[in-house]
VMD Tcl script that builds the backbone (N, CA, C; Angstrom):
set m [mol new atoms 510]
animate dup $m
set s [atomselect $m all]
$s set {name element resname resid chain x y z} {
  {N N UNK 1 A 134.104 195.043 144.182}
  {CA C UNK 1 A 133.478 196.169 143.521}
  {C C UNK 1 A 132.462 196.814 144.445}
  {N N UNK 2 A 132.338 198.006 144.397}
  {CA C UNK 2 A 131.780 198.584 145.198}
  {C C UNK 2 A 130.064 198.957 144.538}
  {N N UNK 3 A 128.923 199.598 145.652}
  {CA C UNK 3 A 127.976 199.829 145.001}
  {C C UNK 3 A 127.427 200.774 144.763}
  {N N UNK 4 A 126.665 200.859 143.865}
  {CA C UNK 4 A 126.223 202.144 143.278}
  {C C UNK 4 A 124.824 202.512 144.256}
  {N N UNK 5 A 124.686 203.775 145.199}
  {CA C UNK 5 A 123.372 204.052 145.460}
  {C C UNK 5 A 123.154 205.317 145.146}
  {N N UNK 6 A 121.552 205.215 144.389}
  {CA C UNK 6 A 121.193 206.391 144.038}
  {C C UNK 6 A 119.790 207.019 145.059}
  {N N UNK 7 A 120.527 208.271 145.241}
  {CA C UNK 7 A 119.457 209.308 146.248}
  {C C UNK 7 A 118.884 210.164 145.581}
  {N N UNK 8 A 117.575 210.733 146.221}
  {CA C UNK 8 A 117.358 211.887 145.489}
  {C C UNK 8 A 115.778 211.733 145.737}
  {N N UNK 9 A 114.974 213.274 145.028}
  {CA C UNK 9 A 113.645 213.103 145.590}
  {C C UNK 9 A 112.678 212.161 144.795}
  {N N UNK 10 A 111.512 212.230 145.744}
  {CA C UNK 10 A 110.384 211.231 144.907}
  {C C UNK 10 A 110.257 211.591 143.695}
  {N N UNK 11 A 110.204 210.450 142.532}
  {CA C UNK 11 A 110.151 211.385 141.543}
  {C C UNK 11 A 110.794 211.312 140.050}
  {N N UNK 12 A 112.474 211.332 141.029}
  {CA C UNK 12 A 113.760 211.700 140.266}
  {C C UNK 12 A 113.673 209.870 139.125}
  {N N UNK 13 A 113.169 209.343 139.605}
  {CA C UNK 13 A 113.261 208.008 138.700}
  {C C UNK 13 A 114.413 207.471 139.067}
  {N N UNK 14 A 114.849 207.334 140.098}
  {CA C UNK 14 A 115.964 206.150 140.813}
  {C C UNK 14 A 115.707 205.063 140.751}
  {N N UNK 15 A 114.175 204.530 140.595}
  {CA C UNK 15 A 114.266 202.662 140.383}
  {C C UNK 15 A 113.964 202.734 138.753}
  {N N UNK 16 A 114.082 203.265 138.355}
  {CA C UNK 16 A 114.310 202.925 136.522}
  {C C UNK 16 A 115.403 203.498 136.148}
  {N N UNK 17 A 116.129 204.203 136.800}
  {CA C UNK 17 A 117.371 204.783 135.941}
  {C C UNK 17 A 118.049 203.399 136.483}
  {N N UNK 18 A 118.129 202.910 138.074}
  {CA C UNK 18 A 118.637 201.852 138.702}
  {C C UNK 18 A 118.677 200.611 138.226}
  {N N UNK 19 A 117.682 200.465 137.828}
  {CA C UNK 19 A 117.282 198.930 136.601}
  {C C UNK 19 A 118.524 198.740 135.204}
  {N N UNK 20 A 117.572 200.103 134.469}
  {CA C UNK 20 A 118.926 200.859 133.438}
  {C C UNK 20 A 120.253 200.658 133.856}
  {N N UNK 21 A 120.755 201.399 135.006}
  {CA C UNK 21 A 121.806 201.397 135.188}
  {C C UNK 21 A 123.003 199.864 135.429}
  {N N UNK 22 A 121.638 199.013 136.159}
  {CA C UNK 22 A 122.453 197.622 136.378}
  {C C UNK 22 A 122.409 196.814 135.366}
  {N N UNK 23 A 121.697 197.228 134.476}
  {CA C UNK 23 A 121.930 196.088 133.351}
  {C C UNK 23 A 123.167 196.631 132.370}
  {N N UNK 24 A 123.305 197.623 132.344}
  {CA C UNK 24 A 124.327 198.262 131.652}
  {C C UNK 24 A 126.104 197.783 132.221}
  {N N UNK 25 A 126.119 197.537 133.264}
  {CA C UNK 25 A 126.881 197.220 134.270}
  {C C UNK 25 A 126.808 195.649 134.536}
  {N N UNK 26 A 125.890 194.978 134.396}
  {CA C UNK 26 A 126.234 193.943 134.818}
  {C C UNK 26 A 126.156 193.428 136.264}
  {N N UNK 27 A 125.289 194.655 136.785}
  {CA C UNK 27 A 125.603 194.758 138.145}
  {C C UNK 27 A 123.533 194.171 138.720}
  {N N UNK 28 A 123.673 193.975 139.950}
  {CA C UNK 28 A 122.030 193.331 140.513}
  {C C UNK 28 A 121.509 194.844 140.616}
  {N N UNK 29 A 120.253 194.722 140.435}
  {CA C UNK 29 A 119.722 195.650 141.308}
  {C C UNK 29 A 118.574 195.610 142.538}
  {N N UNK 30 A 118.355 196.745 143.295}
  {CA C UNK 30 A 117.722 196.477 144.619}
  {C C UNK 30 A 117.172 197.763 144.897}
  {N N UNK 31 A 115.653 197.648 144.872}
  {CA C UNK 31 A 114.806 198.952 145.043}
  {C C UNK 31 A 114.478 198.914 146.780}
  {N N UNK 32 A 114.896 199.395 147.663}
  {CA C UNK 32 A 114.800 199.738 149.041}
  {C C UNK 32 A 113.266 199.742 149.371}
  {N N UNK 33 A 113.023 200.198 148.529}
  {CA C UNK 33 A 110.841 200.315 148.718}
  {C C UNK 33 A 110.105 198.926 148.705}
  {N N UNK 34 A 110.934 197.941 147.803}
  {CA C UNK 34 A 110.488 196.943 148.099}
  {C C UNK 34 A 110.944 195.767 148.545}
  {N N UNK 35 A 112.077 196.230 149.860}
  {CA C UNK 35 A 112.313 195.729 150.499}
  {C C UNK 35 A 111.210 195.865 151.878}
  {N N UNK 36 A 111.182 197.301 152.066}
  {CA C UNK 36 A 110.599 197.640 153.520}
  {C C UNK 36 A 108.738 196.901 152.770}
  {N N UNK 37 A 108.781 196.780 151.640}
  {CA C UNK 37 A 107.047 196.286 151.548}
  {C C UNK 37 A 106.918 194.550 152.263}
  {N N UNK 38 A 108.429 194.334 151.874}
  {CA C UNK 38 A 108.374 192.451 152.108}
  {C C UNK 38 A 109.025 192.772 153.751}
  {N N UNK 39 A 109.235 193.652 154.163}
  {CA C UNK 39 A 109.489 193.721 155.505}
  {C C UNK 39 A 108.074 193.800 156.436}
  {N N UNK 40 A 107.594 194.878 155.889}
  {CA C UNK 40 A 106.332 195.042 156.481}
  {C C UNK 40 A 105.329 194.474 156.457}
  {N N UNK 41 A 105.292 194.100 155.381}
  {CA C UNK 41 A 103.733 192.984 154.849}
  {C C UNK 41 A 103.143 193.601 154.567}
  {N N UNK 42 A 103.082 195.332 153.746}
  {CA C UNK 42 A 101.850 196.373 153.577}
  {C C UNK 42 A 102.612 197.239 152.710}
  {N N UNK 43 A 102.097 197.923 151.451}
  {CA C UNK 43 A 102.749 198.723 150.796}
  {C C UNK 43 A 102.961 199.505 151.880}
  {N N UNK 44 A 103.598 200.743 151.418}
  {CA C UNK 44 A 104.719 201.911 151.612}
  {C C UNK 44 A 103.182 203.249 151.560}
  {N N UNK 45 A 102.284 203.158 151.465}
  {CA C UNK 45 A 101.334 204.155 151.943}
  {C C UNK 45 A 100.564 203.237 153.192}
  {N N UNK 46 A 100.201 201.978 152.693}
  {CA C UNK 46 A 99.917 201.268 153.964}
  {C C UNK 46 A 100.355 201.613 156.030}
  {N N UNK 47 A 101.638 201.142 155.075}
  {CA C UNK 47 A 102.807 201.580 156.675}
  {C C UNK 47 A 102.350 202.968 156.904}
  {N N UNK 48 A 102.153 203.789 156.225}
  {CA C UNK 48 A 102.216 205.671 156.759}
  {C C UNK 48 A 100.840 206.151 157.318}
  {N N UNK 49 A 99.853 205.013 156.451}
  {CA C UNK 49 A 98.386 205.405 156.982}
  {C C UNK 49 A 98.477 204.712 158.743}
  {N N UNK 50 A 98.507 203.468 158.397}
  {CA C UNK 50 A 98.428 202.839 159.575}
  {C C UNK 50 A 99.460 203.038 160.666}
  {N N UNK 51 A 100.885 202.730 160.225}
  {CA C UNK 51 A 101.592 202.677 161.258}
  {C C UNK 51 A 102.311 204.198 162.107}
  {N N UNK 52 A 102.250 205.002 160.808}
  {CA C UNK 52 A 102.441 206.747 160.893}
  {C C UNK 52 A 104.189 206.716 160.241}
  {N N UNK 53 A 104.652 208.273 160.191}
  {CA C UNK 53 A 105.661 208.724 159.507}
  {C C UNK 53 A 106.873 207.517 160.499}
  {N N UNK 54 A 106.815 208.048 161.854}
  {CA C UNK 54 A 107.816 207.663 162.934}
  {C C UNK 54 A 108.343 206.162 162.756}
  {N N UNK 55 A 106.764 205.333 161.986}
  {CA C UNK 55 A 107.371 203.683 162.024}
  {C C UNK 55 A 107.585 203.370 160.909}
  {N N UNK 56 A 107.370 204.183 159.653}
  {CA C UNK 56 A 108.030 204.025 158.200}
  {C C UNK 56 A 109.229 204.376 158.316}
  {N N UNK 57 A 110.021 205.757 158.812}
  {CA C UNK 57 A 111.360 206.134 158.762}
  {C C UNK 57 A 112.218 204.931 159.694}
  {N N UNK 58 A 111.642 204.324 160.692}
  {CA C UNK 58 A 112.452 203.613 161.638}
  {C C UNK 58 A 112.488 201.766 160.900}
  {N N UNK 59 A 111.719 201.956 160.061}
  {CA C UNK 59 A 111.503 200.627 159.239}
  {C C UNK 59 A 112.346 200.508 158.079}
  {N N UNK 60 A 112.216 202.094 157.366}
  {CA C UNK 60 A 113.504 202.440 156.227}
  {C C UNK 60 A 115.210 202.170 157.010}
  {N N UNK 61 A 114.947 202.943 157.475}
  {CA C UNK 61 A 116.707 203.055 158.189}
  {C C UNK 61 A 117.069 201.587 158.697}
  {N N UNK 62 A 116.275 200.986 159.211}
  {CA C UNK 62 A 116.677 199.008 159.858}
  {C C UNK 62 A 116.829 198.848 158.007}
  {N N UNK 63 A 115.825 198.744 157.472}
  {CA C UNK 63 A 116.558 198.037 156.264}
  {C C UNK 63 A 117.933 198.577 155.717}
  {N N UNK 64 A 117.582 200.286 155.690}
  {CA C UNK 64 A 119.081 200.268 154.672}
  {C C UNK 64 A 120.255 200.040 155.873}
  {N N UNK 65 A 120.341 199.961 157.079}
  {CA C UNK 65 A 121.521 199.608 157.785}
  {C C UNK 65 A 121.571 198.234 157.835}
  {N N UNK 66 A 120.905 197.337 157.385}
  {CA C UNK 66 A 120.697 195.614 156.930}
  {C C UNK 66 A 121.437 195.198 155.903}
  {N N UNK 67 A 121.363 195.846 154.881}
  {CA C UNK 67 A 121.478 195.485 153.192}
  {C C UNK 67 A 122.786 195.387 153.958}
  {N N UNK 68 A 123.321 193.932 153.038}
  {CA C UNK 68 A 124.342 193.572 152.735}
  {C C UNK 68 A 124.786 192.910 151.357}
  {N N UNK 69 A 125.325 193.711 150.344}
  {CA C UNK 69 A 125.149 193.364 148.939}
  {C C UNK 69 A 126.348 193.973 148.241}
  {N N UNK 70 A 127.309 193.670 147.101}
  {CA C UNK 70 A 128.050 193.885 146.096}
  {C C UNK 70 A 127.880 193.596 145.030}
  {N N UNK 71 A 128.279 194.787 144.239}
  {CA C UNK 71 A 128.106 194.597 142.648}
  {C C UNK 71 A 126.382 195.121 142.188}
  {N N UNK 72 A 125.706 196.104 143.453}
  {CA C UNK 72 A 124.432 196.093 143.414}
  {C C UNK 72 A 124.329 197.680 142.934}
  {N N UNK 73 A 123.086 198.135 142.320}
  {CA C UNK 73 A 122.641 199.487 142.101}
  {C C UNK 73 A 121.249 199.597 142.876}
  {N N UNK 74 A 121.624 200.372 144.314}
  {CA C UNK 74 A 120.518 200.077 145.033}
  {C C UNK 74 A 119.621 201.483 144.773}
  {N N UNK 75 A 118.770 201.376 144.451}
  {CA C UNK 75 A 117.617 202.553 144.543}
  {C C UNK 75 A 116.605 202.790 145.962}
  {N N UNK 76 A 117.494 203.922 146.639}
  {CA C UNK 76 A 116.905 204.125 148.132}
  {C C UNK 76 A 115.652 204.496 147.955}
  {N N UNK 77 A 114.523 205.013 148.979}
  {CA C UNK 77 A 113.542 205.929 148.884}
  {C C UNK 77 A 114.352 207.241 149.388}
  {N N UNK 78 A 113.326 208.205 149.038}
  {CA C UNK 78 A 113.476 209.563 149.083}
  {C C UNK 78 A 113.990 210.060 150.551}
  {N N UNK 79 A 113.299 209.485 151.587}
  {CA C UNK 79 A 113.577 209.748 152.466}
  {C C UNK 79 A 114.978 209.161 153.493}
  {N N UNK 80 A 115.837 208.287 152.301}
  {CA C UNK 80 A 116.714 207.483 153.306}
  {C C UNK 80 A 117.656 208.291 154.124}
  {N N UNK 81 A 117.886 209.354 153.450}
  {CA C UNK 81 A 118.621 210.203 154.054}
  {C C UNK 81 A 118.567 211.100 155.317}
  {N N UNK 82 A 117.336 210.540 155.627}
  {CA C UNK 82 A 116.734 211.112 156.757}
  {C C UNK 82 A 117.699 210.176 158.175}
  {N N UNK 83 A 118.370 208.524 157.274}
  {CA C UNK 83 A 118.292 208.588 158.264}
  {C C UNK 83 A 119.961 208.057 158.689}
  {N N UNK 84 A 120.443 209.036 159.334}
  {CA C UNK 84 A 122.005 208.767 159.263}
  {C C UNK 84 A 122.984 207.539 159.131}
  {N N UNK 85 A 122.659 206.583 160.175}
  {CA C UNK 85 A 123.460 205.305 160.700}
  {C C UNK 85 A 123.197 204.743 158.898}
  {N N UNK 86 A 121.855 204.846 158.386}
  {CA C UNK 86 A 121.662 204.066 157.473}
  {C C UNK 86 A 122.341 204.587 156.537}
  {N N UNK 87 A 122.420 205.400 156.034}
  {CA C UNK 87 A 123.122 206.341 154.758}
  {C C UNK 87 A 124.941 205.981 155.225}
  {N N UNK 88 A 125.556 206.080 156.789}
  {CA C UNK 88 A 126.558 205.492 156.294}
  {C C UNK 88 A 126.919 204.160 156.452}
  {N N UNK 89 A 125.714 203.099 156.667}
  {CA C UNK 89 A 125.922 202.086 156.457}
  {C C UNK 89 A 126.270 201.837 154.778}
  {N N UNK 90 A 125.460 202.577 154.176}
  {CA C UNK 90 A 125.140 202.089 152.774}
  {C C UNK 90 A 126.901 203.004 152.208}
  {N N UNK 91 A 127.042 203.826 152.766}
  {CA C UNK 91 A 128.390 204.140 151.874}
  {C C UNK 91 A 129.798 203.680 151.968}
  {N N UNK 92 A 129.838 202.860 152.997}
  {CA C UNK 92 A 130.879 201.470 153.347}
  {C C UNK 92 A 131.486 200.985 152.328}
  {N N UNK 93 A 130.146 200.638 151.212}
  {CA C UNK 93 A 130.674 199.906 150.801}
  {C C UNK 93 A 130.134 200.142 149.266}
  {N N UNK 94 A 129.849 201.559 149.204}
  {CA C UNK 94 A 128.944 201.900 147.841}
  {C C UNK 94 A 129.497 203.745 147.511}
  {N N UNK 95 A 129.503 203.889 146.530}
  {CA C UNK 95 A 129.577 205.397 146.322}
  {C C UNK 95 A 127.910 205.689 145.915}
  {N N UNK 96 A 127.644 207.138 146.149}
  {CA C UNK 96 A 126.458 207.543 146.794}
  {C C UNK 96 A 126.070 208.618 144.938}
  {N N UNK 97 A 124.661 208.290 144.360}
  {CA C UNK 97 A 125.224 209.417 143.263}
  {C C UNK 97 A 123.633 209.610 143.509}
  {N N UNK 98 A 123.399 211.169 143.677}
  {CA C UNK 98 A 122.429 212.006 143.839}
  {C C UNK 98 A 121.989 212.435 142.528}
  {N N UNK 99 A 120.476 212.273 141.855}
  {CA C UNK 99 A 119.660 212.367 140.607}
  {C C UNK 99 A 119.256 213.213 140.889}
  {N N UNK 100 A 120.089 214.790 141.004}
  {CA C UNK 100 A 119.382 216.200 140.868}
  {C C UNK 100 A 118.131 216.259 140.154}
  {N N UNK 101 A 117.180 216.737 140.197}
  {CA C UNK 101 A 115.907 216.895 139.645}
  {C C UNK 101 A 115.178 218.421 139.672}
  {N N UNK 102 A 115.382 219.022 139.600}
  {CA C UNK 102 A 114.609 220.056 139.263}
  {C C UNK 102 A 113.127 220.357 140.136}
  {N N UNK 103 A 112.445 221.054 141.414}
  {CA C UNK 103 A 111.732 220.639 141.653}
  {C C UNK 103 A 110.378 221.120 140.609}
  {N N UNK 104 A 110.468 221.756 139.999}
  {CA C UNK 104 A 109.142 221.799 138.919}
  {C C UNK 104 A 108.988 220.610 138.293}
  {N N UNK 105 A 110.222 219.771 137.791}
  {CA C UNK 105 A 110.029 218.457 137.314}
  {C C UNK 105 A 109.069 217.351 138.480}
  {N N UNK 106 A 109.715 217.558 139.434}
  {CA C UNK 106 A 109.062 216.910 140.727}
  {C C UNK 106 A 107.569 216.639 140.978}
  {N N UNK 107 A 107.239 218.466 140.996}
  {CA C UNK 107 A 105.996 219.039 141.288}
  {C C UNK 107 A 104.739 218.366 140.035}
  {N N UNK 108 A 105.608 218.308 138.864}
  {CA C UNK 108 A 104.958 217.465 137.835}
  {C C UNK 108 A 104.636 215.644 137.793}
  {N N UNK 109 A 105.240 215.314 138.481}
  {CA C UNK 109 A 105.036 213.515 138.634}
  {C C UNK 109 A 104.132 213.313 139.789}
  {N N UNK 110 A 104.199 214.426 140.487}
  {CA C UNK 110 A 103.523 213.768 142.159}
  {C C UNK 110 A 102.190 213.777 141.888}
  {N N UNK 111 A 101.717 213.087 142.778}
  {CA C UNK 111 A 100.725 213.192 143.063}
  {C C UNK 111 A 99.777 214.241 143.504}
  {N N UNK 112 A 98.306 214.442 143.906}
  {CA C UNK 112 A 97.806 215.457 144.563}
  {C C UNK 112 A 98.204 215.475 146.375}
  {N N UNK 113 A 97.919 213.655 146.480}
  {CA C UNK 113 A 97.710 213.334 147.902}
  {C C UNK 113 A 99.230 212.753 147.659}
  {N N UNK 114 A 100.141 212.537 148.724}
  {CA C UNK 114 A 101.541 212.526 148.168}
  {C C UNK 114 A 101.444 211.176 149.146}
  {N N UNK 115 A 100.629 210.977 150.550}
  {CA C UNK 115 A 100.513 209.339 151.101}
  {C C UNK 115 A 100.455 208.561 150.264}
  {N N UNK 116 A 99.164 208.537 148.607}
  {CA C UNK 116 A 99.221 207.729 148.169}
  {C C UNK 116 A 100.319 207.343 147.222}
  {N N UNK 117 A 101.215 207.791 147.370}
  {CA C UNK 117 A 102.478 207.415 146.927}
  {C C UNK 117 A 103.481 206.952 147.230}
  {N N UNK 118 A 103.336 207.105 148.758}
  {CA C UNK 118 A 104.071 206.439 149.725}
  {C C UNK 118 A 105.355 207.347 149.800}
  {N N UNK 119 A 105.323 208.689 150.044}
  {CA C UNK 119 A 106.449 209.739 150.397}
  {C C UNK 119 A 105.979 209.824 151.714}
  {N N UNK 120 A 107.322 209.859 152.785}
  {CA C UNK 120 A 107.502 209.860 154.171}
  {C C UNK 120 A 107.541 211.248 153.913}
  {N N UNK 121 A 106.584 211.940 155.071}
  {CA C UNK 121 A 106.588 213.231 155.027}
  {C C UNK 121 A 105.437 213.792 155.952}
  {N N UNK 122 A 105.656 214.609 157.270}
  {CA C UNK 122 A 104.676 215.071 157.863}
  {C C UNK 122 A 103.039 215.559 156.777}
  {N N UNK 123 A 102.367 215.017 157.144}
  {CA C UNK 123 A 100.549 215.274 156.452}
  {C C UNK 123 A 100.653 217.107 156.221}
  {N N UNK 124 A 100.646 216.877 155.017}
  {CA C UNK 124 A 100.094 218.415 154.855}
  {C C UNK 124 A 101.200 219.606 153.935}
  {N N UNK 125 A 102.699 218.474 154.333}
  {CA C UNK 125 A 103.917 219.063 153.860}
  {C C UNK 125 A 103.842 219.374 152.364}
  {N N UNK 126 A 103.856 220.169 151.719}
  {CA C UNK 126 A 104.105 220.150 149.779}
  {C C UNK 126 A 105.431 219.976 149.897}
  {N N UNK 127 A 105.584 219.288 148.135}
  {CA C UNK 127 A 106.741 218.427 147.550}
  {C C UNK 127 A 108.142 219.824 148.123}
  {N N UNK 128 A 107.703 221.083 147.699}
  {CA C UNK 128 A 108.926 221.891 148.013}
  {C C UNK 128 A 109.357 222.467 149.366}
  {N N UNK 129 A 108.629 222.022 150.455}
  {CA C UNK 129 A 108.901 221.877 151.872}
  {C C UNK 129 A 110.081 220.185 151.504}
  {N N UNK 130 A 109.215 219.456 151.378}
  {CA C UNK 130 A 109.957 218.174 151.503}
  {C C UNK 130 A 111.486 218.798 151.204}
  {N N UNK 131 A 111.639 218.928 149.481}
  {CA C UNK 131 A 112.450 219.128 148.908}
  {C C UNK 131 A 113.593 220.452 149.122}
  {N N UNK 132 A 112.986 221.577 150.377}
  {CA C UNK 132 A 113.873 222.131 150.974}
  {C C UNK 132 A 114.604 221.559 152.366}
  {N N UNK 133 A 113.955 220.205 152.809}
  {CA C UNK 133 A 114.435 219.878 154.055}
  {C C UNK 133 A 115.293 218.786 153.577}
  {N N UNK 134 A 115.464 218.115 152.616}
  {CA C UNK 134 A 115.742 217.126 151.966}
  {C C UNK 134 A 117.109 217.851 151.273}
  {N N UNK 135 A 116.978 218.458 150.754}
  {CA C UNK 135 A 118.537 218.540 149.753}
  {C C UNK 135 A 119.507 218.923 150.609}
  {N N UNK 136 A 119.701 219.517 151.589}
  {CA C UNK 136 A 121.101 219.577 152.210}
  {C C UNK 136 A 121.021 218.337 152.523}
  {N N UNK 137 A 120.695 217.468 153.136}
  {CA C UNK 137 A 121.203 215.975 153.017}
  {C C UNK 137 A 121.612 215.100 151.932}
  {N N UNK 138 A 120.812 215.450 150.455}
  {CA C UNK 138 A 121.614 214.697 149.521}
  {C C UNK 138 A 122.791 215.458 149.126}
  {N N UNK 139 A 122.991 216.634 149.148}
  {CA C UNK 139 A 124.027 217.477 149.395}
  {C C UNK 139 A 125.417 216.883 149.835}
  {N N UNK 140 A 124.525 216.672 151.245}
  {CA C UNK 140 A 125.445 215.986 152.440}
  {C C UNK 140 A 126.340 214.370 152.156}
  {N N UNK 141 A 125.486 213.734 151.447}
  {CA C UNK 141 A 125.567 212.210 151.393}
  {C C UNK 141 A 126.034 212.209 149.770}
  {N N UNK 142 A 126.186 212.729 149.040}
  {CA C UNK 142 A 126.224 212.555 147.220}
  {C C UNK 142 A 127.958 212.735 147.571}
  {N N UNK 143 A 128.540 210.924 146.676}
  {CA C UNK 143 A 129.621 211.174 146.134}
  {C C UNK 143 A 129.931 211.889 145.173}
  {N N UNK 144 A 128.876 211.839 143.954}
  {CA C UNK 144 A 128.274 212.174 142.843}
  {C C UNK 144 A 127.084 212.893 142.478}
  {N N UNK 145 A 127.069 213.912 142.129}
  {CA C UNK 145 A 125.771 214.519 141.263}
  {C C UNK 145 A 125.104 214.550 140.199}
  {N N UNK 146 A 124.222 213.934 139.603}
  {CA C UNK 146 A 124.414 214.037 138.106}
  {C C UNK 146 A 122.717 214.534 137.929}
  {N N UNK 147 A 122.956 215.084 136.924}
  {CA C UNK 147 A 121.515 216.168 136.343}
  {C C UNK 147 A 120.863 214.425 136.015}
  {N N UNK 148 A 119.852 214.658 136.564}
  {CA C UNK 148 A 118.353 213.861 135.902}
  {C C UNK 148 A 118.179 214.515 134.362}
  {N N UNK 149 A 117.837 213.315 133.428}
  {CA C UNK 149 A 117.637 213.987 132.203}
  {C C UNK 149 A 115.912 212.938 131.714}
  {N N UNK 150 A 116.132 213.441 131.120}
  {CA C UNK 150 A 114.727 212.554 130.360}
  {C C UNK 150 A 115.123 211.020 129.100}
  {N N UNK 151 A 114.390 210.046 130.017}
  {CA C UNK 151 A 114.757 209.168 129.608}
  {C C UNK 151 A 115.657 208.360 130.759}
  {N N UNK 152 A 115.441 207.015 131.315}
  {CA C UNK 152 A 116.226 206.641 132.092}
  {C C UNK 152 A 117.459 205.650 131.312}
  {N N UNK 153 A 117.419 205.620 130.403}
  {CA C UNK 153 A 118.920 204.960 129.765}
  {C C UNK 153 A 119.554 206.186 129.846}
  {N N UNK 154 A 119.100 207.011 128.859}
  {CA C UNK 154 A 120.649 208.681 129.229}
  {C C UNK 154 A 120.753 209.365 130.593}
  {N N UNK 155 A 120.023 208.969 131.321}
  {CA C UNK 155 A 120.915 209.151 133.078}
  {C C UNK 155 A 121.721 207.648 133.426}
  {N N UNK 156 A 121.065 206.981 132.945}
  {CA C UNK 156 A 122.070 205.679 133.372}
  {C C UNK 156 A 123.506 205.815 132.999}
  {N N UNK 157 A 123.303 206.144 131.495}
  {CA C UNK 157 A 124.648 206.323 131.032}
  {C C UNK 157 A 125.706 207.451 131.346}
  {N N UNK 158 A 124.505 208.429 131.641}
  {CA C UNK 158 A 125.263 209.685 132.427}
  {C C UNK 158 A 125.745 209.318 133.704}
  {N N UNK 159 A 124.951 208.587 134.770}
  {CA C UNK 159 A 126.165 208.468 135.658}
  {C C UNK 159 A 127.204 207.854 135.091}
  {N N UNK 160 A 126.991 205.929 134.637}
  {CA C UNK 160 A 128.304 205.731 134.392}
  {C C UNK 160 A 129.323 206.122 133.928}
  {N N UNK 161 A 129.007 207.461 132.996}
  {CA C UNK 161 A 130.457 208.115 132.631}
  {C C UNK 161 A 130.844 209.146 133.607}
  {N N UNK 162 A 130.031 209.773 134.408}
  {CA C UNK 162 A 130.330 210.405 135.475}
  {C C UNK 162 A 131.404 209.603 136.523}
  {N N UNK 163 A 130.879 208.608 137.057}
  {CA C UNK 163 A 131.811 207.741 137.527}
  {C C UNK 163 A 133.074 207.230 137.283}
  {N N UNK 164 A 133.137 206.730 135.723}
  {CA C UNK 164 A 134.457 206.815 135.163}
  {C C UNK 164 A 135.331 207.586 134.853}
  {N N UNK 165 A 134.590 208.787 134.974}
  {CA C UNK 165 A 135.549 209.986 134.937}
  {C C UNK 165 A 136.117 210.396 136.182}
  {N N UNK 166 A 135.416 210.146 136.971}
  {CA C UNK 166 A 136.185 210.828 138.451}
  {C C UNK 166 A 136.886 209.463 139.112}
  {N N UNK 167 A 137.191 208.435 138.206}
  {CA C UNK 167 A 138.096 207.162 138.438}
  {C C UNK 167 A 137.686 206.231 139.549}
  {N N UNK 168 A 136.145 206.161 139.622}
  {CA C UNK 168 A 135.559 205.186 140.377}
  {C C UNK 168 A 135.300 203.700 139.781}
  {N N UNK 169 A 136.040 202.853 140.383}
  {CA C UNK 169 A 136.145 201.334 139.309}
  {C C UNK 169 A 134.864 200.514 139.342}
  {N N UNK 170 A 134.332 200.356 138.296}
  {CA C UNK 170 A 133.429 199.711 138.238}
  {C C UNK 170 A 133.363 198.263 137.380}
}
mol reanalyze $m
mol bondsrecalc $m
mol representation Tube
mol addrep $m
């Protein structure tokens, strides 16, 4: 069985729709953010204050080209897509489903200071810079699209019927 990864911006609720989604399924799940925290030894604003953008993205991409897992609903960070080798490591062996979000929805969850949230992103960038440099890549990388809705059980369930409809076996 193959795995489910969900992309998309900070925000979109990929590690709770992801949770949702694997219990519904039967399937593990695996939040990428807190992998690179037990990688690093420092949260995910930690790494960006101290180590800068260059050694968070190069710390993301070693993990997601690492993961080796089936039957998993992995919830990337925002930025995985930044980073190629890793994105098609992860689709080997996973179909890819992008949590469209709306960026006014976006603009509403973030933060003021967006470090303390731990979004990879040149100092100074707003969410809709990010989010214009960012979507042609989930664009790029989405087997699947599915509208973010409110509530992370009815996107969970929305992908999985998305999926079953376009005859992806799960």
């Amino acid at each position: 069985m193959k795995n489910i990864i969900l992309i998309g911006m900070p925000g979109t609720g990929k590690s709770v729709v992801g949770r949702a989604l694997a219990r519904r399924l039967g399937y593990t799940f695996l939040d990428v953010d807190d992998r690179i925290v037990e990688q690093a030894g420092m949260t995910l604003p930690e790494i960006l204050r101290t180590q800068g953008l260059e050694a968070f993205l190069e710390i993301e991409g070693q993990v997601g080209q690492a993961l080796e897992c089936e039957n998993t609903v992995i919830a990337t960070g925002g930025s995985m897509v930044l980073s190629q080798a890793a994105m098609e490591h992860l689709r080997e062996n996973g179909v890819t489903v992008w949590l469209e979000t709306p960026l006014s929805q976006i603009c509403d969850r973030m933060p003021e200071d967006l470090t303390d949230r731990g979004i990879a992103a040149v100092p100074g960038m707003t969410i809709r810079q990010i989010y214009e440099q960012r979507e042609p890549l989930y664009a790029q990388y989405a087997d699947v699209i599915v509208a973010s809705r409110d509530g992370e059980d009815d996107t969970a369930h929305q992908v999985e019927q998305i999926l079953r409809t376009v005859g992806i076996r799960l």
